[in-house]
C-alpha positions in Angstrom: 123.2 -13.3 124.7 119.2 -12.7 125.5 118.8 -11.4 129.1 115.1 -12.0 129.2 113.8 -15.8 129.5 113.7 -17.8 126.1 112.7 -15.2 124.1 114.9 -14.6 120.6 114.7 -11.5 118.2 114.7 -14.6 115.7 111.1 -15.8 117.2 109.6 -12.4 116.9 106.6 -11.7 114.9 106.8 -9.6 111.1 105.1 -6.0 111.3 102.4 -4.9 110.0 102.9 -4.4 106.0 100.4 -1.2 105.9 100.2 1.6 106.6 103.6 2.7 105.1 106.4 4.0 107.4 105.3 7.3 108.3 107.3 10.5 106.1 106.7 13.8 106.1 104.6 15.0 103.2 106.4 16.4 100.2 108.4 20.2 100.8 108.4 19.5 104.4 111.2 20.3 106.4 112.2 18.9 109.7 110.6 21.3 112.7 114.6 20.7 114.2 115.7 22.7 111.7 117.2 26.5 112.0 117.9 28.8 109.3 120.9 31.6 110.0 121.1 35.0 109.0 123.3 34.2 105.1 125.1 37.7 106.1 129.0 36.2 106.5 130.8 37.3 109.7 133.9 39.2 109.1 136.1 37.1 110.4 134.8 34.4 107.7 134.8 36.4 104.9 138.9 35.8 103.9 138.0 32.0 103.5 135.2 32.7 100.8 137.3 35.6 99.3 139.7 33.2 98.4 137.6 31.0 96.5 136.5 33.9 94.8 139.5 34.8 93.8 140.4 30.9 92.9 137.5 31.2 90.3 139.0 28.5 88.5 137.9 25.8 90.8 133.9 26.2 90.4 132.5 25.4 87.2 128.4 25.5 86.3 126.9 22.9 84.6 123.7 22.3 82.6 121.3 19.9 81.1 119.5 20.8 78.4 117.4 20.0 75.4 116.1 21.6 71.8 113.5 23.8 74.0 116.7 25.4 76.3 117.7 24.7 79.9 116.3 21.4 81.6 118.5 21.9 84.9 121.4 23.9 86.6 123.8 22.7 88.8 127.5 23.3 90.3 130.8 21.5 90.2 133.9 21.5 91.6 137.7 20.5 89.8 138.9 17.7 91.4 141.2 16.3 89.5 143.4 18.4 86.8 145.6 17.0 83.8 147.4 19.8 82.9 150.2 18.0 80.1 146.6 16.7 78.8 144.1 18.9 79.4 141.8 17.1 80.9 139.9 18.1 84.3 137.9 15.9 86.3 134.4 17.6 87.4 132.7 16.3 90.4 128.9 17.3 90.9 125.2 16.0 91.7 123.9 12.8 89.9 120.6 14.9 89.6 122.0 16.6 86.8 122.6 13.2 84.2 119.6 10.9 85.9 116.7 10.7 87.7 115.7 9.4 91.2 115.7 5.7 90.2 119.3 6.2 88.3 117.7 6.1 85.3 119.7 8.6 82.6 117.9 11.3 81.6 115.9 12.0 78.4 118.1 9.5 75.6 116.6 11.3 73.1 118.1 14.6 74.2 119.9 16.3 70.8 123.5 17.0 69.9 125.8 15.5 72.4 129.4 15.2 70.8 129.8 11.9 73.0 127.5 8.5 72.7 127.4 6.8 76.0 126.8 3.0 76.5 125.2 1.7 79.6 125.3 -1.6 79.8 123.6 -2.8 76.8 121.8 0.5 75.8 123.2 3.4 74.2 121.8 6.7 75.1 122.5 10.1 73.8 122.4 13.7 75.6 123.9 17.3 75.7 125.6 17.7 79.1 126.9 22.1 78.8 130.3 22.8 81.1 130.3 26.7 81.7 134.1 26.9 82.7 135.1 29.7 85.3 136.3 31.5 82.3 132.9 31.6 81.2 133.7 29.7 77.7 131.2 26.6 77.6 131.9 23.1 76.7 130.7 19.8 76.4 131.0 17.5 79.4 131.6 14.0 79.0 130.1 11.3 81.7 132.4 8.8 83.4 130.4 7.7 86.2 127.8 8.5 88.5 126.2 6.9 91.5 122.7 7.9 92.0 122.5 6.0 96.2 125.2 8.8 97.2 123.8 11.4 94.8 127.3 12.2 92.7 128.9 12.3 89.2 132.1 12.4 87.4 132.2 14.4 84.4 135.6 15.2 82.5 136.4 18.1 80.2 139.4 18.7 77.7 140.3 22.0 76.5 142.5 24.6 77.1 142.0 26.4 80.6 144.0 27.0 83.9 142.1 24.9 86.3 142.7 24.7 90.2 142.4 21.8 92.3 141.0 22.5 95.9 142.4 21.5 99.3 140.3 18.9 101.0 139.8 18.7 104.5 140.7 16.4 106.8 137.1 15.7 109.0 133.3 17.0 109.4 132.3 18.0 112.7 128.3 18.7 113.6 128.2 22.5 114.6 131.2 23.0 112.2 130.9 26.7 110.7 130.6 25.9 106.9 130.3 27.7 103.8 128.2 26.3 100.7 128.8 27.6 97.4 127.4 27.9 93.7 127.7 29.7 90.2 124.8 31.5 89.6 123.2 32.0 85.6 126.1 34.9 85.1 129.1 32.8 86.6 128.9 35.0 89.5 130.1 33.2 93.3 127.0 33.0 95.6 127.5 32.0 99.4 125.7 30.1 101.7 126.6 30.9 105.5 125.3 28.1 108.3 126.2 24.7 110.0 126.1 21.1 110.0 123.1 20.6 111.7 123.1 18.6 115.0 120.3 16.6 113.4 120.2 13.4 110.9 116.8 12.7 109.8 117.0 9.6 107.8 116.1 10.0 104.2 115.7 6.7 101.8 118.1 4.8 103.7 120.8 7.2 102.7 122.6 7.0 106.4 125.3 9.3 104.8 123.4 12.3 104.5 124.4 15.4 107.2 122.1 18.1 107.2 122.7 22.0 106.8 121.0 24.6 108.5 121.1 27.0 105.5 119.1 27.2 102.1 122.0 27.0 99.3 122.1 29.0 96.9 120.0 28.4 93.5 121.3 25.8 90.8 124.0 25.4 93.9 123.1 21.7 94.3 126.5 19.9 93.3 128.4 22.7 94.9 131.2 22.4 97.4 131.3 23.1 101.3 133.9 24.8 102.3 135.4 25.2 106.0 136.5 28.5 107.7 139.9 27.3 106.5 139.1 27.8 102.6 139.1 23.8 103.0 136.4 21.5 100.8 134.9 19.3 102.7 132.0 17.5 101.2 129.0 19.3 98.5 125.8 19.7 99.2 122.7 19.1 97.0 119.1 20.2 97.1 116.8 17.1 98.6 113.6 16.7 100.5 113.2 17.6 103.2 116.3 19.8 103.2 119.8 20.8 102.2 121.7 18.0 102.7 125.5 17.1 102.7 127.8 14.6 101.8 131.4 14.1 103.2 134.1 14.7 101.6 135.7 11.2 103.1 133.1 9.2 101.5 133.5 11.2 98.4 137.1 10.0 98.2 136.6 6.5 98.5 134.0 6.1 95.9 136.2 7.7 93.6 139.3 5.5 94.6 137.3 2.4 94.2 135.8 3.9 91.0 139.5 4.5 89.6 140.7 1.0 90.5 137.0 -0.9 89.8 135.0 1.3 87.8 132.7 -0.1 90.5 131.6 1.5 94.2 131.0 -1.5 96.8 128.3 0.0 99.1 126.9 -2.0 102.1 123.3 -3.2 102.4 122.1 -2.6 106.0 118.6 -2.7 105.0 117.8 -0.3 107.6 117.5 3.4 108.7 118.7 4.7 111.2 119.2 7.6 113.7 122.3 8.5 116.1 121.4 8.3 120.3 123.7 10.9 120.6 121.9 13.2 117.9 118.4 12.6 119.7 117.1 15.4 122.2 118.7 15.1 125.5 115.4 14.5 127.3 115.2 11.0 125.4 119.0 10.8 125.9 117.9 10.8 129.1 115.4 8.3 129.0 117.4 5.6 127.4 119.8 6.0 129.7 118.2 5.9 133.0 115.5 3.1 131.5 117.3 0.6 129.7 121.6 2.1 130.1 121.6 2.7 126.7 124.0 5.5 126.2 125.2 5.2 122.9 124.3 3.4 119.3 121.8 3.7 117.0 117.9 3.8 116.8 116.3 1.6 113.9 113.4 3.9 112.3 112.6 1.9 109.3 113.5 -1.8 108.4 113.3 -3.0 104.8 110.8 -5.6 103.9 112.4 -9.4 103.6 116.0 -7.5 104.2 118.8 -9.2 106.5 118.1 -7.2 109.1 114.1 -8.2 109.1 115.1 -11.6 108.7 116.9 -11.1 112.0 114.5 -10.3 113.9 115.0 -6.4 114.4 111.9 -4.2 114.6 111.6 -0.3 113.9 112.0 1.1 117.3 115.3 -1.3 118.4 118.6 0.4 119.6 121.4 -1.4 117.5 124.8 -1.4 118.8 127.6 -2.0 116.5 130.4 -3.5 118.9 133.5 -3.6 117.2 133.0 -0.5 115.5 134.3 3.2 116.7 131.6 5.3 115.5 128.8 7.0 117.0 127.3 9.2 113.6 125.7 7.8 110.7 128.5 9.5 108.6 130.9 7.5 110.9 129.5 4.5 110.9 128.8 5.0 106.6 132.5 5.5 106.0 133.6 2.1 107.9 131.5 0.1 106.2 132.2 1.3 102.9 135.9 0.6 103.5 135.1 -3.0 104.2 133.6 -2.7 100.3 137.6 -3.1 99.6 137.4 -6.6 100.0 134.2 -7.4 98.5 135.9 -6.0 95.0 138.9 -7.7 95.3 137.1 -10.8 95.8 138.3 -11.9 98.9 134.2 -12.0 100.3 130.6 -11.3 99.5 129.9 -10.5 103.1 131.1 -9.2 106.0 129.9 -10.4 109.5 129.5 -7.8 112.1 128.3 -8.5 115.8 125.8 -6.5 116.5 124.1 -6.0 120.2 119.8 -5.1 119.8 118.0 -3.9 122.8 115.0 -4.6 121.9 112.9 -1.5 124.4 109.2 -3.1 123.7 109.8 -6.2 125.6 112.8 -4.8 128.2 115.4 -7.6 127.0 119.1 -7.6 124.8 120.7 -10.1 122.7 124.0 -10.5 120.6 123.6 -11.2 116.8 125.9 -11.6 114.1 124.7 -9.5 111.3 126.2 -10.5 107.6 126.9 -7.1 105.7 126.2 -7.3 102.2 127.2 -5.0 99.6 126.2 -3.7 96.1 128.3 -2.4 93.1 125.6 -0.8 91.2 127.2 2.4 90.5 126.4 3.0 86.4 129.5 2.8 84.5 129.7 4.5 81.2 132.1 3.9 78.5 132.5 6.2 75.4 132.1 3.9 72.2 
């Protein structure tokens, strides 16, 4: 319903193409952001002890050519086949390709496995350093490069733990981020999840951390007071960022029952109203009663969403939708992604209230979700 004379979000005119969205340059963090002292309060200290002592969960993992080491990063047991010895690695997509998904380097040397993509085959040594500090050769079952993970499995002869997962992420929760360092030593990172979301290449799912972690620590897991693992973290621009543990799950379920991930297409990014500073809080609510939803900060060139009619600078309103994070809204619309892969729709319509704050005036759409399953699937051959 429009609450301001004839005019229709459909009847508005396209932006302006250039300039580019604006983006802060390169290394930049976000001013919001606040670093804490890494020194771990006592009473903390029993939670990361025990990992320590369960150094069979954490493994390190490396990339590398004929000239030596390419890239570090850490992973985390998730999944443990004891009668078959096989262990399922999870850890950041950084470490098999690049930003556009892409795998890295085919020509790389020596791999034991030969990986086919789709129609090309591509080669490349993938080094597991276990907690027992033996080394072995990781073999890639999946990555998705939109929420930044990767599968990896292992075989051999170890005594591997399995973490316990937590049950939610909370912003201000007290959280731990860990990571092997070059000598399989444990190094701890000591912050928060940052009551900030600053959108990042439409990746709505990203939380922010208000602590550096630690080198080759991107891939690592975060870890509650509880000893629990809640999500892992990776190294990004413009700053640490985090990925829930709940979203992690579900990609890996549809993975195991697909070996696809069904991801939905807002075409959009977006930022919480009850993240913002309280003095624009403030604002929306005594100017327009806007109290709760979303604020649009980019909107993709001829996406669903600009076809629509909504603008950068709307508040979007998902109405029959609990959620009131990004992370929240993230992991309800990748449930719908259920249906899309069993077939029972391409699209899911969601009704959708814009206020659009330019020209003072509301109206009711029906927005139709899309979804994409372009997760990279490899099969050994």
């Amino acid at each position: 319903m429009t609450t301001a004379g004839s005019t229709t979000l459909a009847s508005r005119p396209l932006p302006l193409r250039y300039p580019p969205y604006p983006t802060l340059p390169p290394g930049t963090r976000p001013t919001s952001r606040q670093y804490l002292d890494p020194v771990l309060d006592r009473k903390y200290l029993d939670s990361v002890l025990e990992w320590a002592k369960e150094r069979r969960r954490i493994a390190k993992l490396s990339k590398k050519d004929g000239g030596g080491l390419i890239s570090r990063c850490t992973g985390v047991v998730i999944g443990w086949d004891g009668a078959n010895k096989r262990a399922k690695i999870l850890t950041a997509a950084s470490v098999v390709c690049d930003f556009n998904g892409e795998l890295h380097n085919p020509a790389l040397k020596s791999f034991v496995y030969k990986l086919t993509i789709v129609d090309q085959v591509s080669t490349f040594q993938l080094s597991v350093s276990m907690p027992n500090k033996t080394t072995t050769e990781g073999r890639l079952l999946f990555y998705n490069v939109h929420y930044g993970i990767a599968l990896l499995e292992v075989m051999g002869d170890y005594k591997l733990e399995v973490p316990s997962f937590g049950s939610g992420t909370n912003y201000g929760q007290v959280i731990f981020a860990l990571g092997r360092g070059e000598n399989m030593s444990l190094m701890v990172s000591h912050g928060t999840i940052s009551w900030t979301d600053y959108p990042v290449l439409l990746r709505n799912h990203n939380m922010f951390l208000s602590c550096d972690i630690p080198e080759g620590g991107s891939g690592g897991p975060v870890v509650d007071h509880g000893g629990n693992m809640i999500g892992i973290a990776f190294v990004e621009n413009p700053g640490p960022v985090f990925i829930s543990i709940k979203t992690i799950m579900t990609c890996m379920e549809m993975w195991d029952q697909f070996s696809r991930v069904a991801r939905p297409l807002l075409g959009m990014q977006l930022k919480s109203v009850e993240l913002l500073d309280v003095s624009i809080q403030e604002e929306l609510c005594r100017d327009y009663n806007i109290t709760s939803g979303f604020i649009v900060s980019q909107v993709l060139v001829d996406s669903t969403a600009e076809k629509l009619g909504i603008r950068r600078g709307d508040v979007i309103d998902f109405q029959d939708i609990d959620c009131s994070t990004l992370s929240q809204l993230e992991d309800h619309l990748l449930s719908l992604g259920w249906g899309y892969l069993k077939g029972m729709h391409l699209t899911v319509d969601l009704k959708v209230e814009v206020h659009n704050l330019f020209d003072s005036y509301r109206e009711s759409i029906t927005f139709p979700v899309q979804f994409t399953d372009a997760s990279k699937q490899l099969v050994v051959s």
